[in-house]
C-alpha positions as CSV (number, residue, x, y, z in Angstrom):
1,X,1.1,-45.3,20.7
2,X,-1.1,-44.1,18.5
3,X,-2.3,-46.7,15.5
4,X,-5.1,-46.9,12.7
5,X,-7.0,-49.6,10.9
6,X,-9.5,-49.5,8.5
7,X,-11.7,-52.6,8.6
8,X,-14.1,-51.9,5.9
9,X,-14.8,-49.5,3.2
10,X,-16.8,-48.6,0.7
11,X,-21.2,-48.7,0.0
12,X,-21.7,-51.7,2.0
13,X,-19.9,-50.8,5.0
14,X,-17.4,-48.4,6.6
15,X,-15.7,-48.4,10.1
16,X,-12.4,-48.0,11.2
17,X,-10.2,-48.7,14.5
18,X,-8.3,-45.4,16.3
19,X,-5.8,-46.2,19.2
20,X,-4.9,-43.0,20.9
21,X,-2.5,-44.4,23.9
22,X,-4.7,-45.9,26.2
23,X,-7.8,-45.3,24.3
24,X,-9.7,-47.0,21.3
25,X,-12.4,-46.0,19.7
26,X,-14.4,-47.5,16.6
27,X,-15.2,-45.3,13.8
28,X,-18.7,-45.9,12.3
29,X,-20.2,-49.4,12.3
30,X,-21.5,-50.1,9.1
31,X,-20.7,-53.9,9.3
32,X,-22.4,-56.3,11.2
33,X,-21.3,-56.9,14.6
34,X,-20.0,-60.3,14.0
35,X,-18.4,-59.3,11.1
36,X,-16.4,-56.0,12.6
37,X,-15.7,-58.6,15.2
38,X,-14.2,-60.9,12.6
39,X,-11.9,-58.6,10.7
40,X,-10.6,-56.8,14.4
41,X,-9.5,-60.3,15.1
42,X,-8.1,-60.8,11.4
43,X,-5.6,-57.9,12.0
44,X,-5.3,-58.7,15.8
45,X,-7.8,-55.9,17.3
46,X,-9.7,-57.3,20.2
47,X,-12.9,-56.0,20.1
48,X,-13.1,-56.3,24.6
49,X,-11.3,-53.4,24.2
50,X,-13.1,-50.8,22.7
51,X,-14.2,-47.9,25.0
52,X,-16.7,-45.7,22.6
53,X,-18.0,-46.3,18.7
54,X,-18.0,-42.6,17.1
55,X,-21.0,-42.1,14.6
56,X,-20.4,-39.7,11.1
57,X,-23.7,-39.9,9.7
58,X,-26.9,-42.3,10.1
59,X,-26.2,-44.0,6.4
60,X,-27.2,-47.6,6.7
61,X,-23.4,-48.3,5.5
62,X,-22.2,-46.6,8.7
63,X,-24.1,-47.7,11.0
64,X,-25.5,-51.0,9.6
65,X,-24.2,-53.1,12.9
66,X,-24.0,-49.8,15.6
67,X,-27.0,-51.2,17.5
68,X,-25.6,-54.8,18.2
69,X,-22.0,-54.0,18.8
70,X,-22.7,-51.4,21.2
71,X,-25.3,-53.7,23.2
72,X,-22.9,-56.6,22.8
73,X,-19.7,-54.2,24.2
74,X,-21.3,-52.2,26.8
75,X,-19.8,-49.3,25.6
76,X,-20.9,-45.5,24.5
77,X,-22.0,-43.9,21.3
78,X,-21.2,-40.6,19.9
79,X,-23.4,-38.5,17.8
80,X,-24.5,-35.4,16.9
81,X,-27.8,-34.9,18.1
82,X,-30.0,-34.5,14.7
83,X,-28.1,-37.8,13.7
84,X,-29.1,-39.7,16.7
85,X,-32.7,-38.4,16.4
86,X,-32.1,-39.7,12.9
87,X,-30.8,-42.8,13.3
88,X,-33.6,-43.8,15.8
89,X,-36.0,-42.7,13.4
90,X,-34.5,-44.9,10.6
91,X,-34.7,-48.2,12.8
92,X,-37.9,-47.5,14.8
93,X,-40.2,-49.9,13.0
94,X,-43.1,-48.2,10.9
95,X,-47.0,-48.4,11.5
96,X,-48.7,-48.8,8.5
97,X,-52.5,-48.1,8.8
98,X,-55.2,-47.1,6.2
99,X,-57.1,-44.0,5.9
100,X,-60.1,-45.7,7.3
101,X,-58.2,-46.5,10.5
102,X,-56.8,-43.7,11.1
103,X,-60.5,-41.4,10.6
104,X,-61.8,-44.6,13.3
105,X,-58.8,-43.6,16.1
106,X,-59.0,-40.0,15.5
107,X,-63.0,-40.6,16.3
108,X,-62.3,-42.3,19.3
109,X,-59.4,-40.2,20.4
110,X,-61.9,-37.5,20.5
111,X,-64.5,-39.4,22.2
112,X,-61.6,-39.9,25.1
113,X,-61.1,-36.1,24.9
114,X,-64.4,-35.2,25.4
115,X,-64.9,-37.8,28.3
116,X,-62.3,-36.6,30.5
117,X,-63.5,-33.2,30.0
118,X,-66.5,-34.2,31.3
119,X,-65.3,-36.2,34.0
120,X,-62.9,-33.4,35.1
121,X,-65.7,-30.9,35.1
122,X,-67.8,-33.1,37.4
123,X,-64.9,-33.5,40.1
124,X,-64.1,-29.7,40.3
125,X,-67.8,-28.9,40.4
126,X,-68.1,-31.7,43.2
127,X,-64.6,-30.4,45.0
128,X,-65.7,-26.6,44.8
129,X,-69.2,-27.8,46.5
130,X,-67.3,-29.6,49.4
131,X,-68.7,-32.7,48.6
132,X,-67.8,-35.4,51.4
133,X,-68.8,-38.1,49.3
134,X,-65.9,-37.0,47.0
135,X,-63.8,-37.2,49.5
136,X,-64.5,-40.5,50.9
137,X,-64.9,-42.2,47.9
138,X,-61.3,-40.7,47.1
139,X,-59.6,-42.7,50.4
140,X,-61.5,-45.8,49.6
141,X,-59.6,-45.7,46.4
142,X,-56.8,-45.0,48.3
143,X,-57.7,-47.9,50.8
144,X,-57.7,-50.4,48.1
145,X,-54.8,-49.6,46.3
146,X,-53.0,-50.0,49.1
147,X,-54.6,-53.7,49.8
148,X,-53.9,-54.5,46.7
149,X,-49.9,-53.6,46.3
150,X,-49.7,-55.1,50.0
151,X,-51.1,-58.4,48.5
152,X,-49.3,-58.7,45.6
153,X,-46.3,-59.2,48.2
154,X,-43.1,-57.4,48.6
155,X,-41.4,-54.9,45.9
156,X,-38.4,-56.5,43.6
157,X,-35.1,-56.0,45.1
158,X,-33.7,-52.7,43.0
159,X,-30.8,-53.6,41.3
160,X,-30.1,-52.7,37.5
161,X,-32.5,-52.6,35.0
162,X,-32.1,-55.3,32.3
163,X,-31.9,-53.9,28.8
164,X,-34.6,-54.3,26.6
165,X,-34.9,-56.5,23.7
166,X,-34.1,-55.1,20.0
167,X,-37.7,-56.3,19.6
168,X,-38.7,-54.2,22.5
169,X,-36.3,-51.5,21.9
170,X,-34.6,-51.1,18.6
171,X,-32.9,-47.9,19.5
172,X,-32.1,-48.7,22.7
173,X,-28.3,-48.2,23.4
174,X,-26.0,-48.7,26.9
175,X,-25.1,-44.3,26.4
176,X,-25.1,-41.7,24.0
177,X,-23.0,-38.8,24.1
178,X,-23.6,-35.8,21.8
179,X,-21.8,-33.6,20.0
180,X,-21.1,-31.0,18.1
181,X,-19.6,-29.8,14.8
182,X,-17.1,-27.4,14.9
183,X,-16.4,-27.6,18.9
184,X,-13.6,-30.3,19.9
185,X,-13.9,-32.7,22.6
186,X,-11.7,-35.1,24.7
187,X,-12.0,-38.3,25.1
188,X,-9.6,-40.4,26.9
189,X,-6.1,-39.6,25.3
190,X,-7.3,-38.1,22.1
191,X,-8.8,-34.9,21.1
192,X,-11.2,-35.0,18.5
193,X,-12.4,-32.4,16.2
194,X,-15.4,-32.9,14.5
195,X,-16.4,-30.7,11.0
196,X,-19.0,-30.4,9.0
197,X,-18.9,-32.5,5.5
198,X,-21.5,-31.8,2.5
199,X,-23.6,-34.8,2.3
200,X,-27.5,-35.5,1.8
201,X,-27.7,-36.7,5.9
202,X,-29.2,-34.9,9.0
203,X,-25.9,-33.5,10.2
204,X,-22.6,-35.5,8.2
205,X,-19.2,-34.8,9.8
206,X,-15.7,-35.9,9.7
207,X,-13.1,-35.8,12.2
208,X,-9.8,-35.1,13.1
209,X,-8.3,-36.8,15.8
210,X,-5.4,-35.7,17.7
211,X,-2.8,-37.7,20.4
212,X,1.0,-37.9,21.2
213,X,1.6,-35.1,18.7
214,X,-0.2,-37.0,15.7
215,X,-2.8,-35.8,14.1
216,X,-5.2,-38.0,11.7
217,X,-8.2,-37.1,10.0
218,X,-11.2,-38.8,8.5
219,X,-13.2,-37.5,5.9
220,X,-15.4,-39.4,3.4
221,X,-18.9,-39.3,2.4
222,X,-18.7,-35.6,0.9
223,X,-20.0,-34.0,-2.5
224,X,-17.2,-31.4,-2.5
225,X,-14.7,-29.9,-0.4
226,X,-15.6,-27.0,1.1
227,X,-13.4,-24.3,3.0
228,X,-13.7,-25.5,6.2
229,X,-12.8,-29.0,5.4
230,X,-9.7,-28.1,3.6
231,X,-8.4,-25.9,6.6
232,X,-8.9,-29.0,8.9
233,X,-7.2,-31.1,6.5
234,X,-3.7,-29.5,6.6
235,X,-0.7,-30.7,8.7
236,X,-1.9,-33.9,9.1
237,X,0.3,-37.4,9.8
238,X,-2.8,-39.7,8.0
239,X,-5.3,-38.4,5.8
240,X,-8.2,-40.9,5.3
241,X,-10.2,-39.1,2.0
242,X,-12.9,-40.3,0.0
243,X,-12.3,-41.0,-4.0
244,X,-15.7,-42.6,-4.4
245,X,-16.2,-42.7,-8.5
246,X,-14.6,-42.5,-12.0
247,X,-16.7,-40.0,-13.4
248,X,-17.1,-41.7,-17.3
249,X,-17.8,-45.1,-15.1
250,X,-20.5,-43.7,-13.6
251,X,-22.2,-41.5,-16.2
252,X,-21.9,-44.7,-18.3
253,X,-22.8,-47.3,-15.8
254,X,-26.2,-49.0,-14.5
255,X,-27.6,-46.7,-12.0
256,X,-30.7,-44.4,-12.8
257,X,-30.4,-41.3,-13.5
258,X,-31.6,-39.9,-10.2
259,X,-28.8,-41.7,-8.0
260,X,-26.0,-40.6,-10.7
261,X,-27.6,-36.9,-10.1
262,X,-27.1,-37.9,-6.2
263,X,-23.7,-39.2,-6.5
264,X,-22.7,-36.5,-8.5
265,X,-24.6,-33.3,-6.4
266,X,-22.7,-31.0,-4.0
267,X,-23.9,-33.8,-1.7
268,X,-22.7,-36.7,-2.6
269,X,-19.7,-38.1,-2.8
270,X,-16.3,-37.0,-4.1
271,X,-14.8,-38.2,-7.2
272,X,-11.4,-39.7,-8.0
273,X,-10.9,-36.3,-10.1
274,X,-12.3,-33.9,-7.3
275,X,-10.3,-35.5,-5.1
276,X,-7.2,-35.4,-7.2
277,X,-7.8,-31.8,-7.7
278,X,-7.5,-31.0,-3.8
279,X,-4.5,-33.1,-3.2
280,X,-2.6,-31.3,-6.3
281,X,-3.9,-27.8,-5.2
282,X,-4.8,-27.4,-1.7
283,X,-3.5,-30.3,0.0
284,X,-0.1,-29.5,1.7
285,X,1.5,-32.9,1.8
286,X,2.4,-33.2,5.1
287,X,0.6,-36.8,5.9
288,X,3.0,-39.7,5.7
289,X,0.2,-41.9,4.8
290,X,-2.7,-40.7,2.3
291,X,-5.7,-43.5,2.4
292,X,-8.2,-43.2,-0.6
293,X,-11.4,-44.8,0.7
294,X,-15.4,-45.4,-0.1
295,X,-14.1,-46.6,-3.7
296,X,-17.8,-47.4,-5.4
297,X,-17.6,-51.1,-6.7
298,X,-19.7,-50.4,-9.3
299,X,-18.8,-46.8,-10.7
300,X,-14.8,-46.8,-10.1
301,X,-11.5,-49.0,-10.2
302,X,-8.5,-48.9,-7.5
303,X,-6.6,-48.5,-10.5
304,X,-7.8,-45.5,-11.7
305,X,-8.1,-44.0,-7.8
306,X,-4.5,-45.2,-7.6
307,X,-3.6,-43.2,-10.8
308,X,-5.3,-40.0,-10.3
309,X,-4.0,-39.8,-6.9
310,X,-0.1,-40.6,-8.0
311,X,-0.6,-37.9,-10.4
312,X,-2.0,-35.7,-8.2
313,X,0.5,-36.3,-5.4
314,X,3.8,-35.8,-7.9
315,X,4.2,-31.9,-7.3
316,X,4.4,-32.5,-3.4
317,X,8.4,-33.1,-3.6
318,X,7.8,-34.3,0.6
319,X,5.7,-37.7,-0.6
320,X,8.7,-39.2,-2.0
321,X,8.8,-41.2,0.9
322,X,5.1,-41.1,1.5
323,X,2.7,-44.1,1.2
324,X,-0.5,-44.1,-0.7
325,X,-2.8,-47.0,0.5
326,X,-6.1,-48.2,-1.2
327,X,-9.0,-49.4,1.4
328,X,-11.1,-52.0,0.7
329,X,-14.8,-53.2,0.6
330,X,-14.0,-57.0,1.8
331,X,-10.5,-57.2,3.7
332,X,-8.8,-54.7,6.5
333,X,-5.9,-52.9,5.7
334,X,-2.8,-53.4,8.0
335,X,-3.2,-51.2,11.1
336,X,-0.8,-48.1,10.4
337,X,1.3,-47.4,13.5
338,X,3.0,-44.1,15.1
């Protein structure tokens, strides 16, 4: 069986549930883990099962609970590389030191330096001399070290190592497994195909997933649609696209002027008429579900995604008995089954 379920969508958090046979993976986390917990359960997912979470990009909105839910499950996370490297970076606490403190540990870093210089200079001078005193003062070391460890009583019984704290660890995750755009992978019963999408991260990507002859594919989170993401987007059984903003909403709405710029760069995010435009003139209609998703709250309506879409969709005589489906910010869709 293959089966699909988006749990959340839109700027404040985006995942989604794949079943491939015996295999389920999550797609992004960008909801707490309690609350991905709570909406599995709401359209009777069990969370136990999971067996990896599969990253796009290190957005806070996709990956605002990854940390947690991977802890809590045990279980492996996919990246790219430059997105895990990313990601850690984003969540690593930052120092924060004056100019004054930093000038006082370069001084004394320096000072370290130039001491063990000096102290290696005097050992290899004393070693190259044959020095017996070096020697002898080396086993005492030795001597007492070994007192001491004997002491302090037996070593713990290995066993495995307890995983650290988020305090202690923020990054700190059960496995990561990289990958790579453009090269597909197995994993468990489903092949997935990841692609490089157009978006301000460190390296964005979509996927298509592929399992019992179905093939389903997830792209949001881009500012246009490039080549390569229209040829992976054909003969598909579920396409899950972006149609992020009405573009008068926007222009006209509340945010500055540098995030509209953002929104509306080739690395932001698609509009209900760019995506319109691809699914009247490049999209080939196979999919017998079409999901528009990451609808802004703020810049767009499912109305008007709804209508652009419909529109869009009317010259593809083979959606007559197609569904169009509208994911949403605060409830799961009904999982989609195959």
């Amino acid at each position: 069986m293959v089966s699909y379920t988006v749990l959340s969508s839109g700027s404040k958090g985006n995942s989604a549930v794949l079943t491939a046979g015996r295999t389920r993976i999550l797609i992004d986390a960008g909801l707490s883990c309690r609350e991905l917990f709570r909406r599995m359960k709401l359209v009777d997912e069990d969370p136990s099962t999971l067996d990896a979470i599969l990253i796009t990009h290190e957005h806070s909105d996709h990956v605002n609970g990854l940390a947690v839910t991977a802890r809590k499950l045990g279980i492996p996370v996919f990246f790219t590389e430059a997105t895990h490297r990313a990601w850690v970076r984003q969540i690593t606490p930052k120092r924060r030191i004056t100019y004054a403190q930093w000038i006082e540990e370069q001084r004394l870093l320096k000072q370290r330096a130039e001491a063990d210089t000096e102290a290696a200079s005097a050992f290899n001078e004393s070693a190259l001399d044959g020095d017996p005193k070096t020697d002898e003062a080396y086993d005492a070391e030795e001597e007492a070290a070994e007192e001491l460890t004997a002491a302090s009583g037996p070593s713990p019984t290995p066993g495995p190592a307890k995983s650290p704290s988020r305090a202690e660890d923020p990054a700190w995750l059960p496995a990561v497994e990289y990958f790579t755009a453009g090269s597909p992978f197995n994993f468990g019963d489903a092949t997935i195909r990841p692609f490089t999408i157009p978006h301000d991260a460190a390296d964005p990507v979509g996927f298509v997933f592929e399992s019992e002859g179905m093939r389903l594919a997830v792209a949001t989170d881009l500012g246009y649609m490039p080549p390569n993401v229209k040829a992976e987007l054909r003969s598909l059984d579920l396409l899950h696209i972006e149609s992020n903003h009405d573009l008068d909403m926007l222009r006209d709405g509340p945010y500055p002027w540098a995030v509209k710029q953002r929104v509306l760069s080739r690395v932001g995010h698609l509009s209900n008429d760019s995506t319109a435009q691809f699914l009247a003139a490049e999209y080939d209609g196979n999919a017998a579900y079409v999901i528009l998703a990451h609808l802004s709250e703020c810049n767009n309506l499912p109305e008007l995604a709804r209508i652009a879409a419909e529109r869009a969709l009317e010259c593809h005589a083979s959606l007559i008995t197609n569904r169009l489906l509208i994911a949403h910010q605060h409830e799961p869709l009904k999982p989609i089954l195959f």
